[in-house]
LUMGU-327149 format. One record per residue: x, y, z of N, C-alpha, C in turn; residue number from 1; residue in one letter. Coordinates in steps of 0.05 Angstrom, whole numbers. Example, Ala and Ser with C-alpha at 12.3 -4.5 7.8 and 13.67 -1.06 7.14 Angstrom:
! residues 2
<atom <264,-114,156>,<246,-90,156>,<264,-66,156>,1,'A'>
<atom <257,-45,142>,<273,-21,143>,<258,1,157>,2,'S'>
This chain:
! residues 69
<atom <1067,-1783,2061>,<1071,-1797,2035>,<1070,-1776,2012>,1,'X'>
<atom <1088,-1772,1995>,<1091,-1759,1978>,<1074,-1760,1947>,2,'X'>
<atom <1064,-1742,1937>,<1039,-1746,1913>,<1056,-1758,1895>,3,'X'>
<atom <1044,-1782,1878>,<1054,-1785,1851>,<1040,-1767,1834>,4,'X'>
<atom <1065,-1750,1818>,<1051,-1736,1794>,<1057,-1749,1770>,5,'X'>
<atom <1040,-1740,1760>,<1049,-1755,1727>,<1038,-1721,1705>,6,'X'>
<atom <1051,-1727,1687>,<1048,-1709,1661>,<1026,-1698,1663>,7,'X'>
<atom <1018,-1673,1652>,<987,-1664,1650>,<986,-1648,1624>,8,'X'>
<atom <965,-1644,1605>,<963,-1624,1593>,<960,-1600,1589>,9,'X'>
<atom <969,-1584,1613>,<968,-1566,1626>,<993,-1550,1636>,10,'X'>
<atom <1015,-1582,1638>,<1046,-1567,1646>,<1052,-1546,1635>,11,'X'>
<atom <1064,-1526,1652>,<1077,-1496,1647>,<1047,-1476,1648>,12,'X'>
<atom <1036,-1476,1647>,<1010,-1461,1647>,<1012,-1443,1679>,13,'X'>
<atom <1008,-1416,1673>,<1004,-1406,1700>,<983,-1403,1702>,14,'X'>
<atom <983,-1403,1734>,<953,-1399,1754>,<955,-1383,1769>,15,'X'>
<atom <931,-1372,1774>,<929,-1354,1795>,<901,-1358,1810>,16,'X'>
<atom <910,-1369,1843>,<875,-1379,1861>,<886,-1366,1887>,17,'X'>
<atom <856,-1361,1884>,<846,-1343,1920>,<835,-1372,1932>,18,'X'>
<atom <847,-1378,1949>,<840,-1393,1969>,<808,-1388,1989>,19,'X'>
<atom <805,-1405,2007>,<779,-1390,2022>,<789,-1375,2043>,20,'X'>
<atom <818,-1369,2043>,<824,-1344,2066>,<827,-1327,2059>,21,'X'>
<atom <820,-1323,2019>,<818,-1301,2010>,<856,-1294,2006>,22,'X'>
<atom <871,-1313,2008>,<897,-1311,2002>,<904,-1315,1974>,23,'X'>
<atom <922,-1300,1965>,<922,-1309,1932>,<958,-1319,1931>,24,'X'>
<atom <944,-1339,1912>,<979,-1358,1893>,<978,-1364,1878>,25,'X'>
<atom <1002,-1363,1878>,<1013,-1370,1837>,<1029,-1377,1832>,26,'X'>
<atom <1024,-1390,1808>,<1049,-1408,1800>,<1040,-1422,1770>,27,'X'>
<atom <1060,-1448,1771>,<1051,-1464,1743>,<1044,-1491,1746>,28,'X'>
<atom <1031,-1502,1738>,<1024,-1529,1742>,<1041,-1545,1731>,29,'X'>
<atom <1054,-1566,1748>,<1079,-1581,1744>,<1067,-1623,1735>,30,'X'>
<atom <1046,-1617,1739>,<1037,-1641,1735>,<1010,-1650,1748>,31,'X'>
<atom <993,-1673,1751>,<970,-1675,1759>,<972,-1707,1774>,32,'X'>
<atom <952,-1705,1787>,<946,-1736,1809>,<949,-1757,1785>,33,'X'>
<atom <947,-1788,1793>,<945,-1806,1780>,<928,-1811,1778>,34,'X'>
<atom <902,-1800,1794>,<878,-1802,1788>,<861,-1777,1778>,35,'X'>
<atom <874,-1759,1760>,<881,-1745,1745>,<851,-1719,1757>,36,'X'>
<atom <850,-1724,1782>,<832,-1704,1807>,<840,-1674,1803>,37,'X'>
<atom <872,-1683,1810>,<877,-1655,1820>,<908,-1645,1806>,38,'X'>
<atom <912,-1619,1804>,<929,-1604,1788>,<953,-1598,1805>,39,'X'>
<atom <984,-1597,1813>,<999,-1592,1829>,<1016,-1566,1812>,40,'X'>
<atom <1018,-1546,1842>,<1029,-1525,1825>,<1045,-1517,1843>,41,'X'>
<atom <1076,-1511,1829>,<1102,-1500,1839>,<1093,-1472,1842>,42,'X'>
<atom <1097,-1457,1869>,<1093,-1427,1857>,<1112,-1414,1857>,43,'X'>
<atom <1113,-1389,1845>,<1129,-1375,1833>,<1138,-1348,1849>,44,'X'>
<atom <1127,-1354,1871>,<1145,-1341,1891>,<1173,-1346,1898>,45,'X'>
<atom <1184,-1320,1908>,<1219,-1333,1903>,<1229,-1338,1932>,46,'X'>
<atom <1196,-1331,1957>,<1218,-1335,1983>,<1204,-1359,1985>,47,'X'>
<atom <1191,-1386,1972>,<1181,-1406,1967>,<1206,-1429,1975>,48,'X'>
<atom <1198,-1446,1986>,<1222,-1461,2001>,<1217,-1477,1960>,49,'X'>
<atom <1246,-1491,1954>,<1236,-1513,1928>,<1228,-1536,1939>,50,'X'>
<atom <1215,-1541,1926>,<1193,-1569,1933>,<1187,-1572,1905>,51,'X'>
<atom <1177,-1597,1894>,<1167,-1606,1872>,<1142,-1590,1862>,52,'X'>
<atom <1122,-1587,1883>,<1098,-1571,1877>,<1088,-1558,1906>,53,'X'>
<atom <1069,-1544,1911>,<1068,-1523,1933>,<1039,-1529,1924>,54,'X'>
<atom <1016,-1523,1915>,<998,-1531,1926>,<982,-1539,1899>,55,'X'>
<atom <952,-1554,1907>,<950,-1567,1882>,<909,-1560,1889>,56,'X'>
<atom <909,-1557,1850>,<874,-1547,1848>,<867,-1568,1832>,57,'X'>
<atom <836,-1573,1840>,<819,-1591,1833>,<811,-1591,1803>,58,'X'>
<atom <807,-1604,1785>,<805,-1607,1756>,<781,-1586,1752>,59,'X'>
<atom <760,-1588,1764>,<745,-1570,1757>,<747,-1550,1766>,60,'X'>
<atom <762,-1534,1778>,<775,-1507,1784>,<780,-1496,1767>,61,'X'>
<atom <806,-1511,1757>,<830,-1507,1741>,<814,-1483,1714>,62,'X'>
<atom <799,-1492,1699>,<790,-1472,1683>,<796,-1452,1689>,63,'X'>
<atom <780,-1445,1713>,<781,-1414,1727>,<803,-1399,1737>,64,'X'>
<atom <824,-1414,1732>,<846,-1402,1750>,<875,-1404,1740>,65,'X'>
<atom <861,-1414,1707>,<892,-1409,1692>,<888,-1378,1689>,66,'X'>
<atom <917,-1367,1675>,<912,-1348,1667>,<919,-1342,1638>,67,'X'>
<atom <905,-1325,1626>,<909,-1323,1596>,<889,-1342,1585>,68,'X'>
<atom <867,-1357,1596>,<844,-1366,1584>,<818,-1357,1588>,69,'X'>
C-alpha cells in the first residue's frame, strides 16, 4: 500500500541521516504522513530508481537532520 503524503512545512528542505547501519542519505523532503509522524524524502542520488519518496524520518528526527539549521 502506498503512503499518502500530503504538504509539509518542510517541502524542498534537504536532509542528510545516518541510518543505524551507519549508512548515510540524502535528499529533500517531499511531503509528510497524514498523521503528520513521519517526513518522506526523495533522495538525491542520481543512480536512485524515481519513486515519489525513498525513505522517510520521524518528526522528531527531522530537526537533526535538516541541513543548514
Amino acid at each position: 500500500m502506498a503512503a499518502q503524503i500530503k504538504p509539509s512545512e518542510f517541502d524542498g528542505q534537504s536532509v542528510i541521516y545516518v541510518d543505524k547501519l551507519k549508512l548515510q542519505h540524502s535528499g529533500v523532503v517531499v511531503g509528510q504522513s497524514q498523521d503528520e509522524k513521519w517526513f518522506f524524502v526523495q533522495s538525491d542520488r542520481e543512480d536512485t530508481e524515481l519513486l515519489q519518496w525513498h525513505f522517510k524520518v520521524a518528526r522528531d528526527v527531522l530537526p537533526g537532520v535538516l541541513v543548514g539549521r
